[in-house]
C-alpha positions in Angstrom: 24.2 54.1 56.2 23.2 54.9 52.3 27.0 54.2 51.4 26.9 50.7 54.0 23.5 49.3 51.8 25.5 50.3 48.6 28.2 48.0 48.9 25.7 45.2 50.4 23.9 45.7 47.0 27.5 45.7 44.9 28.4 42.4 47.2 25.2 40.8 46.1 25.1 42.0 42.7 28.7 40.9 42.2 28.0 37.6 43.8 25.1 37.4 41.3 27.3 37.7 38.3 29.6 35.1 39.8 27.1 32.4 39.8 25.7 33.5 36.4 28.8 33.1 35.2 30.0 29.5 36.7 26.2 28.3 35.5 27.0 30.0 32.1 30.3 28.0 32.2 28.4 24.8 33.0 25.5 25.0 30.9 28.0 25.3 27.7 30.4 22.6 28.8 27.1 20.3 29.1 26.0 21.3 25.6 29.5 20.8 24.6 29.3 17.1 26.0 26.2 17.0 24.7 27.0 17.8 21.0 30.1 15.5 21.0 28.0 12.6 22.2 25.6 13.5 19.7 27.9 13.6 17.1 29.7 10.2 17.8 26.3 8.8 17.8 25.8 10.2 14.4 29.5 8.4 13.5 28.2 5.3 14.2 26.6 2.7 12.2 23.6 0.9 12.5 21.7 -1.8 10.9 18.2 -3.1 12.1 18.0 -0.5 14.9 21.5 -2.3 16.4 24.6 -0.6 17.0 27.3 -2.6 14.8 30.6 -0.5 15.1 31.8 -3.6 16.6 30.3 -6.2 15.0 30.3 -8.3 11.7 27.1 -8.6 9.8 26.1 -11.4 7.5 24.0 -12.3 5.2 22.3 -14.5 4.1 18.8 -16.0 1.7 16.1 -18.8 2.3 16.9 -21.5 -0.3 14.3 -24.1 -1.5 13.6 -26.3 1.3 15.0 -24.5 4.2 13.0 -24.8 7.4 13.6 -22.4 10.5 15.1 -25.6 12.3 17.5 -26.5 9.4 18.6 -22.7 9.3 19.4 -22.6 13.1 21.0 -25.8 13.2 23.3 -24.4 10.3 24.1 -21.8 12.4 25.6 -23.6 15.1 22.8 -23.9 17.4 21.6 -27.0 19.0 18.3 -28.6 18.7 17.3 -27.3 22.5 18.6 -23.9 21.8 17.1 -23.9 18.2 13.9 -24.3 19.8 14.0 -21.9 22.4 14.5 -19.4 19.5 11.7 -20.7 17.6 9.5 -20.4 20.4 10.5 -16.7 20.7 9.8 -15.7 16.9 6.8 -17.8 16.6 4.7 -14.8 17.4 6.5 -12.2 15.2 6.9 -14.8 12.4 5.6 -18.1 11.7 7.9 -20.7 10.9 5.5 -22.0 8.4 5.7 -18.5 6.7 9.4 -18.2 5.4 9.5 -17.4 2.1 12.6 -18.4 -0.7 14.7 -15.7 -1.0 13.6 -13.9 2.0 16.9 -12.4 4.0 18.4 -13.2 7.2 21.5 -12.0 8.8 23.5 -13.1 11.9 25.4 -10.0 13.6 28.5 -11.3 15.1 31.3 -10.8 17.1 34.9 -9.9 15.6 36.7 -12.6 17.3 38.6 -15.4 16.1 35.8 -18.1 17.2 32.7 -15.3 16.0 29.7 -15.2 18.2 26.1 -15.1 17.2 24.6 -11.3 19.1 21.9 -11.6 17.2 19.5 -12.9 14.5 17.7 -11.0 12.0 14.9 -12.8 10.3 13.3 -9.7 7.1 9.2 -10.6 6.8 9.6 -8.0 3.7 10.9 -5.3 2.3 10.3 -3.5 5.7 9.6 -5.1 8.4 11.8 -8.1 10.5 12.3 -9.7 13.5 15.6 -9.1 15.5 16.7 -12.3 18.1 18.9 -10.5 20.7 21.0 -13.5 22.1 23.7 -11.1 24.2 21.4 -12.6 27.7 21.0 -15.9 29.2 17.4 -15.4 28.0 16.2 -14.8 24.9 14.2 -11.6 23.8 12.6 -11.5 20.4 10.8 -8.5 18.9 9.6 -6.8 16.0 10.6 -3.0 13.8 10.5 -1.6 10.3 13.0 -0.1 8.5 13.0 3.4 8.9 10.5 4.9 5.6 10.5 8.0 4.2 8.0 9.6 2.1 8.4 11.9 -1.3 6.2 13.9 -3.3 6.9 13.2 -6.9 4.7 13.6 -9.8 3.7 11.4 -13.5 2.3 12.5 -16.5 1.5 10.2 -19.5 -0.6 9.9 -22.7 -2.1 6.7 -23.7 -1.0 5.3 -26.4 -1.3 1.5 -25.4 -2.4 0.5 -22.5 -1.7 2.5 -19.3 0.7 0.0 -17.6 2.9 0.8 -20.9 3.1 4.2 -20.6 3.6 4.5 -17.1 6.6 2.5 -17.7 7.6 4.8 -20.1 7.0 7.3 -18.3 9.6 5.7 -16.0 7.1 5.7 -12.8 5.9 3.2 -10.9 3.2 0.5 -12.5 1.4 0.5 -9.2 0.0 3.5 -9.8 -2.3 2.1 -12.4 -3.9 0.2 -9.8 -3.9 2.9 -7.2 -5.9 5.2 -10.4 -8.0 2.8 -11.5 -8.9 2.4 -7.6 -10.1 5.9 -7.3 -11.4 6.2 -10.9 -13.3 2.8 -10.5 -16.4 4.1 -11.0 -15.6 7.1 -13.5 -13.7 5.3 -16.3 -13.4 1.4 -17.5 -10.1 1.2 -17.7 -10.3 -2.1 -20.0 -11.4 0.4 -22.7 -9.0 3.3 -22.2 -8.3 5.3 -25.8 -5.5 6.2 -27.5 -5.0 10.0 -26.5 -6.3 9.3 -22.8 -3.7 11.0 -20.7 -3.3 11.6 -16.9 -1.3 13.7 -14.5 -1.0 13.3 -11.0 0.9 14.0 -7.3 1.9 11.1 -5.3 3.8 10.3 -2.5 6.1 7.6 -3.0 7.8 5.9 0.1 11.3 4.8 0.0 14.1 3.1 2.7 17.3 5.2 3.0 15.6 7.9 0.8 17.1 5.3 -1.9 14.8 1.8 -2.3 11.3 2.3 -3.8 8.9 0.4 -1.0 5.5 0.9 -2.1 2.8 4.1 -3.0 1.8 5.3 0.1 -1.1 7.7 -1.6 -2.0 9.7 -4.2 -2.6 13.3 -3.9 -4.4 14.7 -6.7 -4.9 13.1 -9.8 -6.6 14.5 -13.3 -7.8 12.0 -16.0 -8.9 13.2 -19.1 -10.8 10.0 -20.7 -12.7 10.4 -24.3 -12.2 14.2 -23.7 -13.8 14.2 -20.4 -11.7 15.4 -17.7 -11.8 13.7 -14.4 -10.5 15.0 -11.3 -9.6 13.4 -8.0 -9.3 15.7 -4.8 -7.9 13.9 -1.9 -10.2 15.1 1.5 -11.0 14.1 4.8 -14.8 14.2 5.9 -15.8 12.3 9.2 -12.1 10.8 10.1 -12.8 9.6 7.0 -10.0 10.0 3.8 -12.1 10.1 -0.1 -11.7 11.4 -3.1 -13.8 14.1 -4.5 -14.3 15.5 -7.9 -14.1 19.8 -8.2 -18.0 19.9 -7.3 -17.3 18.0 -4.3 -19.1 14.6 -5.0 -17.2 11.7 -3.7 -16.1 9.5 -6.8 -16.6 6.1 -4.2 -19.9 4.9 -5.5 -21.8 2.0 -2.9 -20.7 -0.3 -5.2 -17.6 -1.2 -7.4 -18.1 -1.7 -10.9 -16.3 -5.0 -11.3 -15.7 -8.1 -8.6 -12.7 -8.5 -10.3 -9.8 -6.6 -10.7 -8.5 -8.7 -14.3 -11.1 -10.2 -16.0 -12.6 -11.1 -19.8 -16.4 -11.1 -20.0 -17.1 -14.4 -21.6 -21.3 -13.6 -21.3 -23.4 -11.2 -21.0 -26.6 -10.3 -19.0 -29.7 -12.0 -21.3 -32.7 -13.2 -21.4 -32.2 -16.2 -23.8 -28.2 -17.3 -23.7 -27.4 -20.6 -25.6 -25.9 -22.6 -22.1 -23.0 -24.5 -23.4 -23.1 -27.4 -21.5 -27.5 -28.0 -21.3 -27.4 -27.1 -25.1 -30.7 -25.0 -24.9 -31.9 -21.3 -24.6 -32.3 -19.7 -21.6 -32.0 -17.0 -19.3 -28.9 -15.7 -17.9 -29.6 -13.0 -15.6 -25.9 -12.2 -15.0 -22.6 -11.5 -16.3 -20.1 -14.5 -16.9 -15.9 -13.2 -16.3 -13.3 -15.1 -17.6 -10.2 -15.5 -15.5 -7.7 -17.6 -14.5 -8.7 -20.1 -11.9 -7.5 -18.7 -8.0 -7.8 -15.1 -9.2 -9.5 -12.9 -5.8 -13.3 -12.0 -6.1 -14.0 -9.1 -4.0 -17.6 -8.3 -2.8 -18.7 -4.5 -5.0 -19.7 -3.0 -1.9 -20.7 -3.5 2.5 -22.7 -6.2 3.2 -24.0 -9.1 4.9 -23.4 -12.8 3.8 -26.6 -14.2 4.0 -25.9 -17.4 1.9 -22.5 -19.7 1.6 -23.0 -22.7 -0.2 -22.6 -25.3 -2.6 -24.7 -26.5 -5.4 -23.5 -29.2 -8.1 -25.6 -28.9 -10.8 -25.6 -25.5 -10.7 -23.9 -22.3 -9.2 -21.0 -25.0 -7.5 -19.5 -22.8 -4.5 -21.8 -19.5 -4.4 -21.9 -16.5 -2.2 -24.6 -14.1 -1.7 -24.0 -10.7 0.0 -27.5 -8.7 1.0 -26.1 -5.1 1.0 -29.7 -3.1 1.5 -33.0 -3.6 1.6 -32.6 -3.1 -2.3 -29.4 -4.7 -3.3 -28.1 -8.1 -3.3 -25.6 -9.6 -5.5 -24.4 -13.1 -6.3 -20.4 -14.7 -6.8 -20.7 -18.2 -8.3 -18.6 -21.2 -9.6 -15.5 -20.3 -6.9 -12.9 -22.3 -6.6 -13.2 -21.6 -2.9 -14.0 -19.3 -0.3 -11.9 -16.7 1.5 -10.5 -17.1 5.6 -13.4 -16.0 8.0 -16.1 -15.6 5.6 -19.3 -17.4 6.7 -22.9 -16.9 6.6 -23.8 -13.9 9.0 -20.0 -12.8 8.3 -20.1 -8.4 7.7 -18.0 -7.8 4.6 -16.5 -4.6 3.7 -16.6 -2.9 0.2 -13.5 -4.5 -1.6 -12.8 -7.6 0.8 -12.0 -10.6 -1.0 -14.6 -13.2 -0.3 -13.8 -16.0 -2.8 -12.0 -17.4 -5.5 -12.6 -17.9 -9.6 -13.2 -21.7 -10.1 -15.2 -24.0 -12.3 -17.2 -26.3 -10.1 -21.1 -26.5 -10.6 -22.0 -26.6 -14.0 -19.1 -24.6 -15.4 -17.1 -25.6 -18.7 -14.2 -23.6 -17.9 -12.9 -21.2 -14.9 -15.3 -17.9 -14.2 -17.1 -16.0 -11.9 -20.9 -15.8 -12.8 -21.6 -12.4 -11.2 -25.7 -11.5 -10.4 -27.3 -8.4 -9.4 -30.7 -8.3 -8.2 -32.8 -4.8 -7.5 -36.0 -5.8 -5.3 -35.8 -8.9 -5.8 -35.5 -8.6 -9.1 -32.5 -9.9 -11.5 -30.8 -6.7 -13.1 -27.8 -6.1 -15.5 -24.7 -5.7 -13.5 -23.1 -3.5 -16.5 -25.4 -1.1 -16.8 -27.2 -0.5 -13.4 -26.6 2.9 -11.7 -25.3 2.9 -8.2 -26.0 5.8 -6.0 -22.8 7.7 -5.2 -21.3 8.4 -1.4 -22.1 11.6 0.7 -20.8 14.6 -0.8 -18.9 17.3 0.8 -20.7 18.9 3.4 -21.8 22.2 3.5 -19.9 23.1 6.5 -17.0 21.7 5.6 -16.9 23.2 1.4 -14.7 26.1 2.1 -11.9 24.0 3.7 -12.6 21.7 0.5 -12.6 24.5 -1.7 -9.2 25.4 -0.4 -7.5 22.0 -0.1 -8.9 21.5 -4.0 -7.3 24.8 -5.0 -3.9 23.8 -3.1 -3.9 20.6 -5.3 -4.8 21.9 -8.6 -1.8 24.1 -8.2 0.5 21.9 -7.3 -0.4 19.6 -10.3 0.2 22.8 -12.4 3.4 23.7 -10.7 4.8 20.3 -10.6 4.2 20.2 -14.4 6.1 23.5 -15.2 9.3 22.2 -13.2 9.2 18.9 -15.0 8.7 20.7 -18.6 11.6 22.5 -17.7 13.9 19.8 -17.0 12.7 18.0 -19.7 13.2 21.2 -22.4 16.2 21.7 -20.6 17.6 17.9 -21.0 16.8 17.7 -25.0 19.1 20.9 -25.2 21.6 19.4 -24.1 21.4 16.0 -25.9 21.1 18.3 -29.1 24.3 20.3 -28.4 25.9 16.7 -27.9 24.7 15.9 -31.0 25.8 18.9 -32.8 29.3 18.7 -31.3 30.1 15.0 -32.5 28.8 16.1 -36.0 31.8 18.7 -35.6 
């Protein structure tokens, strides 16, 4: 009986193996599919998301004076089909939007009479609009080229300007704008020194690892201006991104320090200017920016427009923008006003709300820029603006951390760039050296 339930268990355990085996078997001739499917897939090419092993793609530019209906009828298409087509990208992009030298590509078939698969139409450097023409009907969508970020790092010291030596630097101008964004408040950088330097972490975003897009952040920065250092720890507080100095105050004051992001001041705050035009003294309770005519005039902090109007022999186009119950500040002489803003409209800090003009009594483009304090009319460079919320208490450990992470990076990323740099000018000296042999 013992000996009968043995070979029972030997039958089942032997059957066991058998189908462990034949599943075994299976699963690794499905992986093995798997894997050469993958891999094929990995031999092919694509462009725009689109599978062109078999397919010819062209390209081509937006010349002076090409409309959407002109292009498509150059393509072969007639007027009926053309505007099918146009009725399909109208949503993704405007016809009244295409810009000269903007790309487009057809994707065609190999044959001897080619066929049109599909249109590409590029908005930018990133994003287009595909036209997949392979049905009887017409599908149009949107995508993006696919982006990827890197960390990289600059250093510089000032000798010029800072746009100069970033170029020297061989990194990418927009970062000036990106620092003097976060340092807005910190450091005027219309009166950077000689000696001023920076160093900072940033991730740079690039298409095929190869084609510089854009500056998708900075992560860390340190600005040492007049022989003050400045520090700029990126940290998230309330869903909210900022950037903090080492004591964890948040270097976003309520408002900005400028309307303008390129300016001259032509006037300053006083209480008896010589007006050019009335030829008399009098009080000019604000401060006059020279720019060029169309340049953006962005509102210094949240608000609410409580005034949009015009007045000719005075302030021309004007905006007024009640941000407290203390604060209210003034834009005048614009050229115009920006999409959507009204009175009543809720403007964010930064929003563009007009343009520099002349109109009112104006001898020349500017923005006349007023501050007033309760009520009363105050001097817009030299007012102090309380700062943003600070880190909280709760959360200072995870900043303290974060801030040390930074710092060290910024120190690490320096060494590794010394080195190449130490290590490069060897090399350019034994070059020299051997020529002189």
């Amino acid at each position: 009986m013992l000996k009968s339930k043995m070979n029972i268990l030997a039958g089942i355990g032997f059957s066991l193996f058998l189908l462990f085996f034949y599943l075994s078997c299976d699963i690794k001739g499905g992986n093995e599919e798997e894997e050469n499917s993958v891999e094929n897939e990995s031999n092919s090419v694509f462009r725009y998301g689109i599978c062109v092993d078999s397919l010819d793609v062209n390209h081509f530019a937006i010349e002076r004076g090409d409309l959407l209906s002109s292009i498509l009828s150059g393509l072969g298409f007639n007027s009926n089909y053309s505007e099918q087509i146009a009725r399909k990208i109208e949503p993704y992009y405007s016809a009244s939007k295409l810009q000269i030298g903007n790309p487009y590509v057809t994707i065609t078939s190999q044959d001897s009479l080619p066929d049109i698969k599909y249109l590409v139409f590029e908005k930018n450097r990133t994003d287009f609009v595909v036209v997949d023409l392979n049905d009887e009907e017409i599908i149009a969508y949107e995508s993006s080229k696919p982006i990827t970020l890197k960390r990289e790092y600059a250093e510089g010291t000032i000798t010029s300007s800072l746009w100069n030596t970033l170029v020297d630097a061989g990194a990418p101008v927009l970062l000036a704008l990106k620092l003097s964004d976060i340092f807005a408040w910190q450091i005027d950088f219309f009166d950077v020194k000689d000696g001023d330097n920076f160093r900072l972490i940033y991730d740079a975003a690039y298409i095929n690892d190869t084609t510089f897009v854009d500056i998708a952040s900075i992560e860390g920065a340190v600005f040492t201006h007049q022989g003050k250092k400045f520090k700029a720890i990126p940290f998230e507080q309330d869903s909210i991104r900022e950037y903090f100095d080492e004591k964890g105050n948040s270097l976003r004051k309520a408002f900005l320090k400028s309307p303008l992001d390129f300016y001259r001041i032509s006037s300053k705050f006083s209480n008896a200017r010589f007006h050019p035009i009335l030829k008399r003294y009098r009080p000019h309770h604000g401060v006059d920016y020279a720019a060029p005519a169309g340049t953006p005039v962005k509102t210094i902090g949240d608000g609410l427009v409580v005034e949009k109007a015009f007045q000719r022999n005075g302030a021309g186009n004007y905006i007024k923008v009640k941000h407290n119950a203390t604060y209210t500040t003034t834009y005048m002489h614009l050229s115009g006003f920006a999409k959507n803003i009204e009175k009543g409209s809720r403007v964010k800090q930064g929003d563009i709300i007009g343009y520099v003009g002349s109109t009112g009594l104006s001898t020349g483009p500017h923005l006349d820029f007023r501050v007033h304090k309760n009520n009363q009319p105050i001097n817009p460079l030299t007012m102090e603006a309380p700062p943003s919320l600070p880190i909280k208490e709760e959360m200072r450990d995870s900043f303290i951390l974060v801030q040390n992470r930074v710092l060290s990076e910024l120190d690490s990323m320096r060494q590794v760039r010394q080195y190449y740099v130490s290590v490069s000018d060897s090399v350019h000296q034994d070059i020299e050296n051997t020529s002189l042999m």
